[in-house]
C-alpha positions, 0 to 999 in steps of 0.5 A: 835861716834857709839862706845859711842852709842852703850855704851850709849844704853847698859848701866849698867852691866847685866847678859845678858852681861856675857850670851852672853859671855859665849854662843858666847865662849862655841858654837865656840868651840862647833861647832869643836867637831867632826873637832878636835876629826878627827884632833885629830886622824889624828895629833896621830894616835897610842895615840889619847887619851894618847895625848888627856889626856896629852893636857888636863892635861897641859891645866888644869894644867896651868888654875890651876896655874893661876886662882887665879891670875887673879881672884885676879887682876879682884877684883883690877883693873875690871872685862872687862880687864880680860874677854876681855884677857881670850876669847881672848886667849881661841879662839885663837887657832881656827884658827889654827886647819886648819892651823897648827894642832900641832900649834893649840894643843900647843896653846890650850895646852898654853891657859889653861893660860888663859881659866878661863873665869867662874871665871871673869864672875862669879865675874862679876854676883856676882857684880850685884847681890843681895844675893837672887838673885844670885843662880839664875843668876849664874843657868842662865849662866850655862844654857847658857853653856849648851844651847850653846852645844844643837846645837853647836855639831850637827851643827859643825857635819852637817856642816863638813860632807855637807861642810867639816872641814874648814867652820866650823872653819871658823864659830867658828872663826868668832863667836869667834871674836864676842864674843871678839868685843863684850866684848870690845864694849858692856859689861861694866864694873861691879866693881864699880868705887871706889873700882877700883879707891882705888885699882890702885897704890896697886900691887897685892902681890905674896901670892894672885897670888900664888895657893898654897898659896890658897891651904895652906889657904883652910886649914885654912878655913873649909867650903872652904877646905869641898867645894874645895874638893867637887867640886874636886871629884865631877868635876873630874869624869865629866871632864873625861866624857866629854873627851870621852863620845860622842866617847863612846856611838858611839863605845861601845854602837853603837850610831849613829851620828844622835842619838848622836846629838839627846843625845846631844840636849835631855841632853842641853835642860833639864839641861837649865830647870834644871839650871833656872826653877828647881834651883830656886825653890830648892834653895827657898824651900830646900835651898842651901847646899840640892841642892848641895847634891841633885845634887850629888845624881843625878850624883852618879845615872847617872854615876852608870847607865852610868857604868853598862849600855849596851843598847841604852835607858840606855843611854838616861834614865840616860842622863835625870839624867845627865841633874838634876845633873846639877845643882851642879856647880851653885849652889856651885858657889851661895854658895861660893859667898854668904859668901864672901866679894865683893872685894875677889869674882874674887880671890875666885871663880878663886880658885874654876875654878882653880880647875875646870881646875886642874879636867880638865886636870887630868879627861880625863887622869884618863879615858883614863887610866881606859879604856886601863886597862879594854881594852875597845878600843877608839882608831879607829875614826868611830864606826864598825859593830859588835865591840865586838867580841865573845872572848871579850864579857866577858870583857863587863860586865862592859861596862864603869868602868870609869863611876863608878869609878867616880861614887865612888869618888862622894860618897866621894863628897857626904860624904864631903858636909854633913859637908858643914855648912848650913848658912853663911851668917846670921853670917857676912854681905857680904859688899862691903867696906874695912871699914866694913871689917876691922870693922867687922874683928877687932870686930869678934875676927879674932885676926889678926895685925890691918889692913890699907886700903891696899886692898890686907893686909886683905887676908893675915891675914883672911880666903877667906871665912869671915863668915864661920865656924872656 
């Protein structure tokens, strides 16, 4: 009775369902920022960032691997299922970090499996969404990511230091056991019933599991192969960032662990801005391919001031840039969604967080690599007085390389988005039935063997984007 209840109040798929899902996931992890980079260190004391990139690198390579999969089965048997599997298996490993720490990282280094939660809840916001609405509504959700890092390190820190490490994995867990109560008894699905109920008895076929047969149909397509490699260069270099910036500005830029929290709090607030306030209206007067260069142009700025700057307000100055360049990833994903069919959404934008994952696992190594070549150290848990010394002050002249070699393969990024088309969606109609498909696939030219109602025989033949430029 109370479970029928509490559907019955809930009502219709809203993007507040996908909000809080994300929120609730991203905040438990959030909150072990400083407990994991500590275990990290105690579990490898001699590699703690070779381990670190080699975990990441697995766990990327995994989420790579199997995002198109998921992706595609969401599109044929619903969205919940497949958000219930990946939170769950994304957040449990938590437990663990107190229990067993080898357990936990070669459960996380496993759950790369499964952590493709963006992908099924972006395929969920593009359900419910109109057109117009949804570089919005997808601005919303990568706030929410950002906003559950606002406070999430500063309290998990606080906490661990008063408390110590186990009550803040107790938090994250209990918080994550939330999240996935609350998708199985809250969040309702958002695939409309007919497409799932023409899709049972149909098996989802290898070519549509496979990523790199995703990968061979990105050539075939080229406004998804322009923007699969701009979100590759571009999220490569951000995906290192994230691996090690925090323990960067403490160590080689002498932040304090108040003042690190502050960046913190500082760049998840203005990005929540930029991905709701600032999106909406550039996505309105520029339109969506501007924004996503105008996004780029923001992250070449900052990770350009990130490499060459040495003092504390430089950091904070190009930490305000961070936060606009933020609003790149929505903004490719309101793309991406615009001009593709309703039943490819979850196999298109699980191809896109693929990738996303791949960036993952290749981004960590390719910083903690550049660092040991230049020989900036990371290695000791807590910053030190005076950490340069006079006989290495001439190798600082460049305090973070990594920064700026990311800072180039944006400018690759950059140079690949110019050629993005502009406009899709005027060429053919987003429809949410096979019958138009086929008919809008037959009478466009596609040239392709006459399609059945078999959901899954249309991606063999057409390209994932189905209005884009050939």
């Amino acid at each position: 009775m109370l479970i029928k209840h509490i559907r019955r109040s809930v009502g219709r798929a809203k993007v507040a369902h996908a909000v809080v899902v994300i929120f609730m996931e991203f905040f438990a992890w959030g909150l072990l920022t400083t407990p994991m980079l500590t275990v990290l260190h105690e579990t490898f004391p001699q590699h703690t960032f070779l381990m670190n990139g080699l975990i990441q690198g697995v766990k990327g390579l995994l989420s790579f691997m199997s995002a198109p999969l998921i992706g595609a089965l969401s599109d044929v048997w619903g969205r919940k299922s497949f958000l219930l599997l990946t939170v769950f298996f994304t957040c449990a490993p938590i437990p663990l970090m107190r229990i067993s720490p080898w357990w936990f990282f070669a459960l996380m280094s496993v759950s790369g499996l499964f952590s493709v939660t963006f992908s099924v809840i972006f395929a969920y916001v593009a359900d419910i969404t109109e057109e117009h609405e949804r570089s919005t509504a997808y601005g919303l959700v990568s706030a929410t990511f950002a906003a559950s890092l606002v406070t999430s390190p500063a309290i998990g820190a606080f906490l661990s230091v008063q408390y110590g490490d186990s009550l803040v994995v107790l938090l994250a867990t209990i918080i994550a056991v939330a999240d996935i109560l609350f998708v199985l008894l809250v969040v309702p699905e958002s695939l409309p019933d007919k497409m799932r109920l023409s899709s049972w008895g149909f098996p989802i076929s290898w070519e549509q599991a496979d990523p790199f047969a995703s990968l061979r149909k990105v050539g075939k397509d080229s406004t998804v192969l322009l923007i699969c490699v701009t979100v590759f260069l571009s999220y490569l270099p951000e995906a290192g960032q994230y691996s090690s910036f925090f323990l960067y500005l403490g160590q080689v830029i002498n932040f304090s662990s108040e003042a690190i929290a502050g960046f913190i709090a500082m760049v998840g607030i203005l990005s929540i801005i930029a991905q709701t306030l600032l999106l909406s209206v550039l996505m309105k007067r520029i339109g969506n391919k501007s924004t996503v260069l105008l996004g780029l142009g923001f992250q070449l700025f900052q990770l350009a001031w990130y490499g060459f700057g040495s003092e504390p307000w430089m950091m904070w100055a190009a930490g305000t840039v961070a936060a606009m360049s933020s609003i790149t990833f929505p903004a490719v994903s309101a793309l991406v969604s615009r001009c593709t069919d309703h039943d490819q959404q979850g196999a298109v934008q699980g191809m896109i967080t693929g990738i996303r994952g791949l960036c993952n696992g290749l981004g960590p190594a390719m910083f903690g690599f550049i660092f040991f070549l230049f020989n900036v150290e990371l290695k000791e848990m807590n910053p030190v007085p005076n950490p340069i010394t006079p006989g290495t002050e001439e190798k600082s002249a460049i305090p973070g390389p990594p920064f700026l070699f990311g800072a180039c393969t944006v400018v690759l990024a950059l140079l690949v988005a110019v050629f993005i088309p502009a406009q899709h969606a005027p060429a053919v109609k987003t429809c949410s039935t096979r019958v138009l498909t086929e008919a809008v696939s037959s009478g466009g030219g596609g040239g392709g063997p006459e399609n059945s109602s078999v959901p899954v025989s249309d991606e063999d033949n057409e390209p994932l984007l189905q209005d884009s430029s050939l």
